[in-house]
N, CA, C and O atoms as CSV, one atom per row, in Angstrom:
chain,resi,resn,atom,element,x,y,z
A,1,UNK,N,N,-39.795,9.638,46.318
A,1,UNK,CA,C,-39.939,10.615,45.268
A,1,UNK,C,C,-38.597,11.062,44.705
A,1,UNK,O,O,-38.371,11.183,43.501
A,2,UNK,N,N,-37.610,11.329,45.816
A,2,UNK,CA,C,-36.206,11.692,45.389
A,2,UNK,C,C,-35.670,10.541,44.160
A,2,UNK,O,O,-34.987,10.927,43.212
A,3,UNK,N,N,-35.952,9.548,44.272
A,3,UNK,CA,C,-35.097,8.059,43.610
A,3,UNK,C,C,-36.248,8.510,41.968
A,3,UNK,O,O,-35.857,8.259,40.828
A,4,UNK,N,N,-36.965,8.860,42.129
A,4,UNK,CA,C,-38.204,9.098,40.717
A,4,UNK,C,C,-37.385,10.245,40.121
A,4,UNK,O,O,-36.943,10.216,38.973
A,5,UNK,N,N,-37.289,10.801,40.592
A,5,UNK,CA,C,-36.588,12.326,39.878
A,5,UNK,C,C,-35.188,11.570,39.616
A,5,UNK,O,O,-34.691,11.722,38.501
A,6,UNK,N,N,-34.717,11.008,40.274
A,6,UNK,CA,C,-33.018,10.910,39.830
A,6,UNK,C,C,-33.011,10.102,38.651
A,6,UNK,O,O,-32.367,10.488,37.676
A,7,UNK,N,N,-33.855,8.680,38.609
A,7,UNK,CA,C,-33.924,7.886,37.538
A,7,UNK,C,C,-34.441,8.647,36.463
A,7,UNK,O,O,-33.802,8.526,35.418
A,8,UNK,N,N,-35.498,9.456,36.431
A,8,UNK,CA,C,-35.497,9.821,35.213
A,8,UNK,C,C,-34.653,10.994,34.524
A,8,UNK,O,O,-34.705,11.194,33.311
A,9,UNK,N,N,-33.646,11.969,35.656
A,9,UNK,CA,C,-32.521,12.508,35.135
A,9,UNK,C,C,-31.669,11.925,34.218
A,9,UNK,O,O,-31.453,12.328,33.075
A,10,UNK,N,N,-30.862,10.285,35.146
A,10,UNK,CA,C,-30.334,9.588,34.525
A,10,UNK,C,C,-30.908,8.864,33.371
A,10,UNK,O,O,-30.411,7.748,33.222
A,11,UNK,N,N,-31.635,9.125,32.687
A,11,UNK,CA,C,-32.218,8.524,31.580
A,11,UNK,C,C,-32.495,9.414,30.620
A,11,UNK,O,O,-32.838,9.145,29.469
A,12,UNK,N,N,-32.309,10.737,31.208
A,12,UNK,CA,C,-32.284,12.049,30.109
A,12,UNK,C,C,-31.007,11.876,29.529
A,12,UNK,O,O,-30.753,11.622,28.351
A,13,UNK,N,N,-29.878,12.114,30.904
A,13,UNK,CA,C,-28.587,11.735,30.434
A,13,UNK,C,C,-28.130,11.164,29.185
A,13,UNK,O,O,-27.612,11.651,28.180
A,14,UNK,N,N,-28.465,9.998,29.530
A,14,UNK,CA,C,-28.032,8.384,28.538
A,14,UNK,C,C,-28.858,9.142,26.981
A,14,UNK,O,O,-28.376,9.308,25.861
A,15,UNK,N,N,-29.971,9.404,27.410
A,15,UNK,CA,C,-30.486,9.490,26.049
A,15,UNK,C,C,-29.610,10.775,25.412
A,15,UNK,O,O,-29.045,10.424,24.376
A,16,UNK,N,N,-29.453,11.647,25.637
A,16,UNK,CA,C,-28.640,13.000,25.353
A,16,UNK,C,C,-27.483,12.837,24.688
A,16,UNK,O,O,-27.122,13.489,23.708
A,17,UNK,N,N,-26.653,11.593,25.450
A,17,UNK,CA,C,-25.273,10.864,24.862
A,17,UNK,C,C,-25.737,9.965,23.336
A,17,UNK,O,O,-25.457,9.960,22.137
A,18,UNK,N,N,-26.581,9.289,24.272
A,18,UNK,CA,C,-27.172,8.229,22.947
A,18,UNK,C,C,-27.194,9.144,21.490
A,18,UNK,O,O,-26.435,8.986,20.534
A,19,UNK,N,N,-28.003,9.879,21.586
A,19,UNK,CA,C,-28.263,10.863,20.243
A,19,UNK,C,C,-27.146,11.587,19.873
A,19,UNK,O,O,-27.003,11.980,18.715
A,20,UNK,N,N,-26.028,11.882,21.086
A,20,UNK,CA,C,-24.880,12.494,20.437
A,20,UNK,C,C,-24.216,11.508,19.598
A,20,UNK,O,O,-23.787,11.811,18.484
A,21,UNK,N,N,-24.087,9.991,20.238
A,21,UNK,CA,C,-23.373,8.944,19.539
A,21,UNK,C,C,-23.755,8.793,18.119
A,21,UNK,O,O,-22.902,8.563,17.261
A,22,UNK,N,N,-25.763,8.987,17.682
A,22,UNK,CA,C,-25.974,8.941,16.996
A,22,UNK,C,C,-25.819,9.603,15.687
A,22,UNK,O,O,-25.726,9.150,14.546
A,23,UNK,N,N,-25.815,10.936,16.221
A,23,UNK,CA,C,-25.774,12.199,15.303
A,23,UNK,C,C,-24.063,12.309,14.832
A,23,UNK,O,O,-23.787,12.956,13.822
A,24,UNK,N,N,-23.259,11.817,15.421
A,24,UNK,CA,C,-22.179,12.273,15.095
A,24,UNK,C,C,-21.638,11.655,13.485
A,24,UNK,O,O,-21.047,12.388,12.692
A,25,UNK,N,N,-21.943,10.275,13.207
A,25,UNK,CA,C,-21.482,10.464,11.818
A,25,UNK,C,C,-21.529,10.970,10.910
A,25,UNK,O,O,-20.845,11.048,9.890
A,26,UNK,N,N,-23.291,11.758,11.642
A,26,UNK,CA,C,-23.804,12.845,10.208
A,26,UNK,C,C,-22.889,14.178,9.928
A,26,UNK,O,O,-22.547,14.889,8.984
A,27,UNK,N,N,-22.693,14.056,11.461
A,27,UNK,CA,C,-22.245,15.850,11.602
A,27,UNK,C,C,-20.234,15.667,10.789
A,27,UNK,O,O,-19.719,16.548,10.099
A,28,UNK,N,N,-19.635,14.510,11.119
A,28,UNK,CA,C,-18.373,14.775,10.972
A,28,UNK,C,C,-17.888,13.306,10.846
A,28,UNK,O,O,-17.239,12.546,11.564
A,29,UNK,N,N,-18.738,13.200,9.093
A,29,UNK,CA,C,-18.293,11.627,8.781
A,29,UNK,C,C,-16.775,11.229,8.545
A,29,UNK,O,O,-15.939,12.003,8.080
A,30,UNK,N,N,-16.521,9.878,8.939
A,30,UNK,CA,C,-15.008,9.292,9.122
A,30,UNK,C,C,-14.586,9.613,7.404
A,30,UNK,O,O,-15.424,9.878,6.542
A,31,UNK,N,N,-13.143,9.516,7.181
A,31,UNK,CA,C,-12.458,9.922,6.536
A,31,UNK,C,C,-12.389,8.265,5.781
A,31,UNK,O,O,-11.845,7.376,6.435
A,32,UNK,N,N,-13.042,7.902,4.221
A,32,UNK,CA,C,-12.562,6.953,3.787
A,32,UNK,C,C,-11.786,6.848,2.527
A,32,UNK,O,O,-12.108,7.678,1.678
A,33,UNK,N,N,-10.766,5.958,2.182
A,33,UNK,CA,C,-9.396,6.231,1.170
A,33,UNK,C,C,-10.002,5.068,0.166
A,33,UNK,O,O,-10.500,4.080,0.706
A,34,UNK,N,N,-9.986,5.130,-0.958
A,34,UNK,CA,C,-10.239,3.772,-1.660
A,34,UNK,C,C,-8.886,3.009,-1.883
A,34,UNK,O,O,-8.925,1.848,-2.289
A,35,UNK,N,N,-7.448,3.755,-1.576
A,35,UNK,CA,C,-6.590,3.042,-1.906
A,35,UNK,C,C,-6.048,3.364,-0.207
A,35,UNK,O,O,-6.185,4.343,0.526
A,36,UNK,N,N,-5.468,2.195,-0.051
A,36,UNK,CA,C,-4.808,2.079,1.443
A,36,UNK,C,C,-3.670,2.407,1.621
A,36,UNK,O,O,-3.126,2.522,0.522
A,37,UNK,N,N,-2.985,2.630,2.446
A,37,UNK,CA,C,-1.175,2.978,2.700
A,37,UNK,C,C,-0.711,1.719,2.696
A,37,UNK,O,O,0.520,1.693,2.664
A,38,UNK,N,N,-1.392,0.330,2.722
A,38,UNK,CA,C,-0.504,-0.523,3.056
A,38,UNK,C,C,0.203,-0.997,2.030
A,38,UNK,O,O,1.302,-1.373,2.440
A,39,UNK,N,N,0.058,-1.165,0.761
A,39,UNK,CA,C,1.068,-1.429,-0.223
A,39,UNK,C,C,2.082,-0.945,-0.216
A,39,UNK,O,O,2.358,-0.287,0.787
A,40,UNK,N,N,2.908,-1.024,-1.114
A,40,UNK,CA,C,4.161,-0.582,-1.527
A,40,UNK,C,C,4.900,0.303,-2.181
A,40,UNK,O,O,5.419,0.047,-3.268
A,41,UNK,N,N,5.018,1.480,-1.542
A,41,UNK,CA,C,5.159,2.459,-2.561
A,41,UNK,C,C,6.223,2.559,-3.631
A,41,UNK,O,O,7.324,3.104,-3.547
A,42,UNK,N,N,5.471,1.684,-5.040
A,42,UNK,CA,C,6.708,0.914,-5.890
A,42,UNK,C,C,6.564,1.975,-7.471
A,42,UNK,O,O,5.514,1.886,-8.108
A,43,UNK,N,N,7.371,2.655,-7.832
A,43,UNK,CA,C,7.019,2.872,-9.573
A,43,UNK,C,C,7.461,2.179,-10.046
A,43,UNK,O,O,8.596,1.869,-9.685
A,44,UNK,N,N,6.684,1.334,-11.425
A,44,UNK,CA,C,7.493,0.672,-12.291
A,44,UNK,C,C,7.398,1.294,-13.424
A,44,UNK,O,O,6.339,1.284,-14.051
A,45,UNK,N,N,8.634,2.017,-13.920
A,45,UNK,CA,C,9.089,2.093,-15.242
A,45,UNK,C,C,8.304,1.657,-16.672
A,45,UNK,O,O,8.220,0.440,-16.835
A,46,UNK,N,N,7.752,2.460,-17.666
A,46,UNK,CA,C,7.077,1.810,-18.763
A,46,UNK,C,C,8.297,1.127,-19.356
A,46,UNK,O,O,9.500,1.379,-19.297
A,47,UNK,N,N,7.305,-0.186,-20.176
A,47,UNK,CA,C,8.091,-0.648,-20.978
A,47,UNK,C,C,8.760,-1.421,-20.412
A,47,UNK,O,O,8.739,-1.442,-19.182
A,48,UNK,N,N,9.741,-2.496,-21.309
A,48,UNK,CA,C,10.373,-3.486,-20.818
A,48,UNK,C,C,11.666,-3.224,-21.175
A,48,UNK,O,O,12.118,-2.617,-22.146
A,49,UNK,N,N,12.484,-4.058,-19.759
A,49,UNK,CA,C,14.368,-3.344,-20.409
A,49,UNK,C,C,14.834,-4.865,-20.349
A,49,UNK,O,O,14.108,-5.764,-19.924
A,50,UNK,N,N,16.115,-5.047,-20.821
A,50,UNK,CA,C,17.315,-5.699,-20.731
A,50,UNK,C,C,17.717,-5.996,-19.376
A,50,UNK,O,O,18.761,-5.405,-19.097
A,51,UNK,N,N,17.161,-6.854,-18.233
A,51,UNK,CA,C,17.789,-7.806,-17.013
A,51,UNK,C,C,19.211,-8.705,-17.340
A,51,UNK,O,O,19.340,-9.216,-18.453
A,52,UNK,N,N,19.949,-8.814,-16.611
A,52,UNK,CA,C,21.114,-9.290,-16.078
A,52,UNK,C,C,20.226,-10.256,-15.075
A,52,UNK,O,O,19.739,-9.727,-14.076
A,53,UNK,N,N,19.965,-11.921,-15.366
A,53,UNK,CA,C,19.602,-12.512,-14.225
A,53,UNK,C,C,20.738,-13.423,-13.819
A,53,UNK,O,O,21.859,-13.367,-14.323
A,54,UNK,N,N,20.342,-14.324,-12.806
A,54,UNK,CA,C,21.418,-14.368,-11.743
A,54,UNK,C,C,22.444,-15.705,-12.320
A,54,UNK,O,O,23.549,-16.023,-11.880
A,55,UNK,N,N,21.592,-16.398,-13.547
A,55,UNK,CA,C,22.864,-17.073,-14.184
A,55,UNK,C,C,23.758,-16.136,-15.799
A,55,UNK,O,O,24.506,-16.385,-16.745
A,56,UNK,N,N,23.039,-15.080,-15.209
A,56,UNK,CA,C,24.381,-14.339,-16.415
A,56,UNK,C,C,23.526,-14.052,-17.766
A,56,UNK,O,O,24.080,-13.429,-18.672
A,57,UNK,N,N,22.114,-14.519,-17.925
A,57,UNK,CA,C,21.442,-14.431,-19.158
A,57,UNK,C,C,20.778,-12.847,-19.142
A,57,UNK,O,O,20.462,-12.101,-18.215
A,58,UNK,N,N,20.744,-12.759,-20.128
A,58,UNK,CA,C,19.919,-11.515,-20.582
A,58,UNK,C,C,18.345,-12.263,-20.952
A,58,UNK,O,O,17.916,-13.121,-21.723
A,59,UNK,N,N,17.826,-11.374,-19.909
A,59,UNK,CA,C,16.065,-11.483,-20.176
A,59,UNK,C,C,15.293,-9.973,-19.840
A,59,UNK,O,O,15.517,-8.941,-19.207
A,60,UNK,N,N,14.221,-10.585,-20.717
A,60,UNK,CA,C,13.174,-8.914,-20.555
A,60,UNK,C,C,12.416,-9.195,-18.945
A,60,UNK,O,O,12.136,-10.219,-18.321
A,61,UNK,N,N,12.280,-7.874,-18.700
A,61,UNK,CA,C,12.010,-7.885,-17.407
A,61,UNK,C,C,10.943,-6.037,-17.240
A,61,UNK,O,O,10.521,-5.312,-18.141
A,62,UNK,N,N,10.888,-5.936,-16.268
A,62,UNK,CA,C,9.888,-4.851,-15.995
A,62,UNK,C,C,10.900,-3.762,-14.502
A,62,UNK,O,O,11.228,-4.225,-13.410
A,63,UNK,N,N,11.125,-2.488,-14.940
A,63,UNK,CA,C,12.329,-2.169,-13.677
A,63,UNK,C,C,11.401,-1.094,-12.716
A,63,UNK,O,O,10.867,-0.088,-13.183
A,64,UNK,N,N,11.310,-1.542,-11.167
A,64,UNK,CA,C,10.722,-0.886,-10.396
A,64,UNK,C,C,11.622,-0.289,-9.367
A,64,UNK,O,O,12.704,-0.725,-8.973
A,65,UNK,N,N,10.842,1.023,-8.922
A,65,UNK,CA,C,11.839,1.935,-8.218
A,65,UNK,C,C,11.113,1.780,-6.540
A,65,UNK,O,O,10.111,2.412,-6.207
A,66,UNK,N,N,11.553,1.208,-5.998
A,66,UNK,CA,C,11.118,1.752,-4.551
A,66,UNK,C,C,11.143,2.721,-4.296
A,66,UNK,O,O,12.224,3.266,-4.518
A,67,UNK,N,N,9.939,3.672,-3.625
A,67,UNK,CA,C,10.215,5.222,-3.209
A,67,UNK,C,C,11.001,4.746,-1.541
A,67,UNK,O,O,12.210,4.885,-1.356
A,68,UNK,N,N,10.573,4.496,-1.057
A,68,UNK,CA,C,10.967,4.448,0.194
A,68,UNK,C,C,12.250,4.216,0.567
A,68,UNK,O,O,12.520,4.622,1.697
A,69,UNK,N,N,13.296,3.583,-0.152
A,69,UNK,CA,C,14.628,3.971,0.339
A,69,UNK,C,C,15.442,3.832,-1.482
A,69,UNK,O,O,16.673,3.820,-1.489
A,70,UNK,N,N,14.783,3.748,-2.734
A,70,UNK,CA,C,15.528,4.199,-3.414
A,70,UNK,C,C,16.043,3.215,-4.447
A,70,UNK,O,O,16.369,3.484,-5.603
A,71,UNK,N,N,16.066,2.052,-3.857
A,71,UNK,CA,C,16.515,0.730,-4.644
A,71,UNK,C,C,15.676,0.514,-5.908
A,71,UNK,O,O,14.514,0.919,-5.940
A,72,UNK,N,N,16.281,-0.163,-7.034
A,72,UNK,CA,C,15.888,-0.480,-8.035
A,72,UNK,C,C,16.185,-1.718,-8.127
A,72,UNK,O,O,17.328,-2.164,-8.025
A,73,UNK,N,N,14.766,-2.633,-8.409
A,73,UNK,CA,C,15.015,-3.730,-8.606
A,73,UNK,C,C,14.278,-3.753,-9.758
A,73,UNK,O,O,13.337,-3.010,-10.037
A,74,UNK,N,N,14.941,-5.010,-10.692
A,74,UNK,CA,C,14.061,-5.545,-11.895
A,74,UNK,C,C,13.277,-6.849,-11.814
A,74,UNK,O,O,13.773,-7.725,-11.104
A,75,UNK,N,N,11.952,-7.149,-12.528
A,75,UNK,CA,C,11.316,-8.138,-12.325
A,75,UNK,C,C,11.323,-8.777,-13.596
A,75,UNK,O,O,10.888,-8.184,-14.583
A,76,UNK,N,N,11.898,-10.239,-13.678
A,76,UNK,CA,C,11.739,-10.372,-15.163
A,76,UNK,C,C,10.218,-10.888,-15.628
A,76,UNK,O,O,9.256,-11.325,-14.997
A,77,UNK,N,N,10.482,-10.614,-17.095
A,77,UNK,CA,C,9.015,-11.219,-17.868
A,77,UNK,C,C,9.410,-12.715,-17.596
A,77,UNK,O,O,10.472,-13.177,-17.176
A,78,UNK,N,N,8.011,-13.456,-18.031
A,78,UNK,CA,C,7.552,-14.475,-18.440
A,78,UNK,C,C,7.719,-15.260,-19.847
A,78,UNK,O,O,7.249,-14.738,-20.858
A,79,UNK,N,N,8.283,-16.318,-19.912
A,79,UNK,CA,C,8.485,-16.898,-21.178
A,79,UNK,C,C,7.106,-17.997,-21.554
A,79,UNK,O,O,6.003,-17.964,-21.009
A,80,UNK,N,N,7.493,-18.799,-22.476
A,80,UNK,CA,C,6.014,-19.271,-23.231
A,80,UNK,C,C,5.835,-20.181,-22.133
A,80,UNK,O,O,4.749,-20.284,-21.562
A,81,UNK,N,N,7.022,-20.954,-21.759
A,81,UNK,CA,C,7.100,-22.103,-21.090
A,81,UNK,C,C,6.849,-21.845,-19.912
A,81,UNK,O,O,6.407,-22.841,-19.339
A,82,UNK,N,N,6.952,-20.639,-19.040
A,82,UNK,CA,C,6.468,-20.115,-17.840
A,82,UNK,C,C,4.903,-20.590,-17.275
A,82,UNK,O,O,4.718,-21.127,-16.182
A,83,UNK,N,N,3.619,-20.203,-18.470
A,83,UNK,CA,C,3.051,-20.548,-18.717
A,83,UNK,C,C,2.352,-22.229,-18.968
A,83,UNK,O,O,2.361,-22.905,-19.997
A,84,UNK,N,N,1.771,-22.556,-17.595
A,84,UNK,CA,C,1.260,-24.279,-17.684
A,84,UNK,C,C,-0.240,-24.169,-17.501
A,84,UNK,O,O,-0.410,-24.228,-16.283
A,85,UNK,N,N,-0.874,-24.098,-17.827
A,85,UNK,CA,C,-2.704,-24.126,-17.224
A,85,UNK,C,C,-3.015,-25.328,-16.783
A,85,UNK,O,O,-4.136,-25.445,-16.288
A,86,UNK,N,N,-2.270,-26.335,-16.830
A,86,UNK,CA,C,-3.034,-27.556,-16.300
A,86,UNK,C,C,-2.153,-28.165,-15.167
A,86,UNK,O,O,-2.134,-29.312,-14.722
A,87,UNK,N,N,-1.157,-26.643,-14.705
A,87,UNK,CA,C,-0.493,-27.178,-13.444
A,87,UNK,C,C,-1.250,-26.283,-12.280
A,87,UNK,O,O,-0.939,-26.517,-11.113
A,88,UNK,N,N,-1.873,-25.638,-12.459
A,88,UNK,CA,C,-3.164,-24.813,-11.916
A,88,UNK,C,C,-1.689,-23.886,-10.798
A,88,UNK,O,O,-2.206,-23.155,-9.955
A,89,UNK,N,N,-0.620,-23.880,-10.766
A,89,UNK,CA,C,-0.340,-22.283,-10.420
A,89,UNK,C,C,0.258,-21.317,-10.970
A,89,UNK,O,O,0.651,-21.423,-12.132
A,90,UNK,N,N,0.459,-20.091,-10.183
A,90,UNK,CA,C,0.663,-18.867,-11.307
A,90,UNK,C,C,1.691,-19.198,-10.871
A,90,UNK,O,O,2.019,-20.057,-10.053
A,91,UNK,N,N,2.673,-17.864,-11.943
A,91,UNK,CA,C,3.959,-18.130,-12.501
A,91,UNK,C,C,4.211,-16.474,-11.835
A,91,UNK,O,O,3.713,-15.375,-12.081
A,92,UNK,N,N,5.444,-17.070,-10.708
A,92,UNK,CA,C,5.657,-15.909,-9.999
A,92,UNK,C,C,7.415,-15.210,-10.589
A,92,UNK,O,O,8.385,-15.889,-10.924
A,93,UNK,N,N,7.345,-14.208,-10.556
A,93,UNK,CA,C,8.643,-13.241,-11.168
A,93,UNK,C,C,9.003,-12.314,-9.683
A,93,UNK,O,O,8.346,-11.469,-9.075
A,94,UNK,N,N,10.446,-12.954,-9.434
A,94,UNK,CA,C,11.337,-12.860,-8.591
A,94,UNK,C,C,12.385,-11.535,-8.565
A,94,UNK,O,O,13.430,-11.542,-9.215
A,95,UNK,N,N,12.037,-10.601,-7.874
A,95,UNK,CA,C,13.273,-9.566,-7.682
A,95,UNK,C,C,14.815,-9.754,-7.801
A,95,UNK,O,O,15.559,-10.265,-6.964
A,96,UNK,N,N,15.146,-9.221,-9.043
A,96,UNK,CA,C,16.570,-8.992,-8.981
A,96,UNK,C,C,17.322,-7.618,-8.339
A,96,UNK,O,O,17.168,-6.734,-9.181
A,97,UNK,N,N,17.829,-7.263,-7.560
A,97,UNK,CA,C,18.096,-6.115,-7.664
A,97,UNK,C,C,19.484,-5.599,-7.899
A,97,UNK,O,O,20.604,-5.977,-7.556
A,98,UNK,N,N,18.822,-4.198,-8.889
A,98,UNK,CA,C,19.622,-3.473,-9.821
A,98,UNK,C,C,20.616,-2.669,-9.144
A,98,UNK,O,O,21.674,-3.012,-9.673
A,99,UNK,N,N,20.826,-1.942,-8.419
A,99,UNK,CA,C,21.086,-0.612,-7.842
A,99,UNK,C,C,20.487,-0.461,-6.781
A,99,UNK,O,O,19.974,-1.215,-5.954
A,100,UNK,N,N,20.701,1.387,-6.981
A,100,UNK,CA,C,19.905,2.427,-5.871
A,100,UNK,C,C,20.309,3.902,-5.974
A,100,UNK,O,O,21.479,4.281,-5.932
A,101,UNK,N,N,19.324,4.643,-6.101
A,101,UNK,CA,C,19.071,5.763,-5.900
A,101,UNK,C,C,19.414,6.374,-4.646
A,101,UNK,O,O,18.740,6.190,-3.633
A,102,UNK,N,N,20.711,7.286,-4.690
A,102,UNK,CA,C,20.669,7.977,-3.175
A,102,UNK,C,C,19.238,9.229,-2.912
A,102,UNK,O,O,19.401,10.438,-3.076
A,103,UNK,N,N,18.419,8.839,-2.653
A,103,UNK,CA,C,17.561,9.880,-2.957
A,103,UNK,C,C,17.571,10.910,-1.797
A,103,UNK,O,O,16.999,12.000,-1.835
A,104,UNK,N,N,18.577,10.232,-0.364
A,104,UNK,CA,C,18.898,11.344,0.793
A,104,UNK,C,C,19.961,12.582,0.009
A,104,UNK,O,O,20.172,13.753,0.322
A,105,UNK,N,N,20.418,11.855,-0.965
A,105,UNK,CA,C,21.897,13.209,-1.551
A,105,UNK,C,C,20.151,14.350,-2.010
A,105,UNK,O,O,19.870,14.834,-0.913
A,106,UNK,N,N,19.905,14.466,-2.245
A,106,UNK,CA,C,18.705,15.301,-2.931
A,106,UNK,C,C,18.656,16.662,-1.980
A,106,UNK,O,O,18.741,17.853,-2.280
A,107,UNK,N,N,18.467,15.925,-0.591
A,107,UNK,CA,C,18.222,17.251,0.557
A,107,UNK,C,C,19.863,17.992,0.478
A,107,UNK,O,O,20.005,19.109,0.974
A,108,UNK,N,N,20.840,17.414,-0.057
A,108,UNK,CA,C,22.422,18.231,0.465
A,108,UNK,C,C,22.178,19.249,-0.742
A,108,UNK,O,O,21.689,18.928,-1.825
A,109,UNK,N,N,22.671,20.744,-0.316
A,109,UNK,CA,C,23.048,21.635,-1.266
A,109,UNK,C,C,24.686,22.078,-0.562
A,109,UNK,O,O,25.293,22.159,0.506
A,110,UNK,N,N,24.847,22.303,-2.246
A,110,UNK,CA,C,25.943,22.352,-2.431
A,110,UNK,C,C,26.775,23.940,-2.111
A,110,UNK,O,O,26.475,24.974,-2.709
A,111,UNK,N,N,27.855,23.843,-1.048
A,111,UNK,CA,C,27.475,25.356,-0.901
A,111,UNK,C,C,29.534,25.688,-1.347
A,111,UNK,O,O,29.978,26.835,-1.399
């Protein structure tokens, strides 16, 4: 009789948990982001500027700011010839970089 009473304690148990497991998404649903942290936290600049690329030519390009430590790099545009559709790949635009932003001088005041 003792082993009858215990099994069905332990089965109150389980069930008690069970329903907590169940109930809980209702009570204190998970937190969801539609945009993720994993990208890059990049601004790019409207508009297109004047690049310096790496044989000395001036080309249009697109200038992005890294938040995360400050650097500015430019990406250049695409020319006609960039463009092949019947070589079936895309046409990738390569980081030059411009500078950098001390964006740690920001926290110094000046006393």
């Amino acid at each position: 009789m003792k082993t009858d009473w215990f099994v069905k304690f332990l089965l109150l148990v389980i069930a008690i948990f069970l329903g907590i497991i169940a109930v809980r998404p209702y009570l204190a649903p998970p937190v969801v982001e539609a945009q993720s942290g994993g990208g890059y936290p990049v601004y790019f600049a409207p508009g297109y500027v004047s690049l310096l690329d790496s044989n000395g030519h001036n080309v249009w390009g697109r200038e992005a700011i890294d938040l995360r430590n400050g650097n500015i790099w430019g990406f250049p545009g695409f020319t006609q010839e960039a463009f092949r559709p019947l070589d079936n790949t895309l046409p990738t635009s390569h980081p030059i970089l411009l500078g950098k932003y001390a964006l740690a001088d920001m926290d110094k005041v000046d006393k």
